[in-house]
N, C-alpha and C positions, 0 to 999 in steps of 0.2 A: 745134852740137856736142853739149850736151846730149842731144837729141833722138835722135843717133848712140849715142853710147856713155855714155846713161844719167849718174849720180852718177859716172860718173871719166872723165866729160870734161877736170876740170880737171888731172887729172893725166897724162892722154894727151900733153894742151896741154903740158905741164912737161916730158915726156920728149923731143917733139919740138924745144923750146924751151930747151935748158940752156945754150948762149950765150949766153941773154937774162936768165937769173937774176937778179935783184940781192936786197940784203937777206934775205938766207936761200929762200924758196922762191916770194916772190911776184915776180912778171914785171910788167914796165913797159907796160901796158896802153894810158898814153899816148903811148909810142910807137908810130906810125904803121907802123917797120918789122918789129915785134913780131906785132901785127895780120895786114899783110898776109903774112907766111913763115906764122902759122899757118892763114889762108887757103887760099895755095897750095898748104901742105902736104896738106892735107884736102880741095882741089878735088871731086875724084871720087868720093869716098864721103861727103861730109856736104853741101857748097854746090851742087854741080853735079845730083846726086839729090834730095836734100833738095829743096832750094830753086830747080830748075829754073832752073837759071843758062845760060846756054851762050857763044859763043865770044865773043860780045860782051861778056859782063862778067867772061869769062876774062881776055881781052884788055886791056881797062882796069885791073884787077887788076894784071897781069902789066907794065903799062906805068909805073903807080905807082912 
């Protein structure tokens, strides 16, 4: 994520993520379901380019 969108990855993460707020503006990282939505949300412009992912570990992703 960083690697995408530089110093305001973290708050990309927050805008797509306001569901998951808690305590004013930090997100529950150890939730699992926190993780994988910003995942998904980000598949095709950060994990899948990035990080050369493809349908196989879309799919597990997505089965999680």
């Amino acid at each position: 994520m960083k690697e995408q969108y530089g110093n305001n990855w973290l708050q990309n993460a927050r805008l797509g993520l306001q569901e998951y707020h808690i305590e004013g503006n930090d997100l529950n990282w150890n939730d699992p379901q926190v993780v994988l939505k910003l995942i998904s949300d980000n598949w095709n412009h950060v994990f899948r380019v990035r990080q050369k992912f493809d349908r196989i570990e879309k799919s597990l992703m997505s089965e999680l």
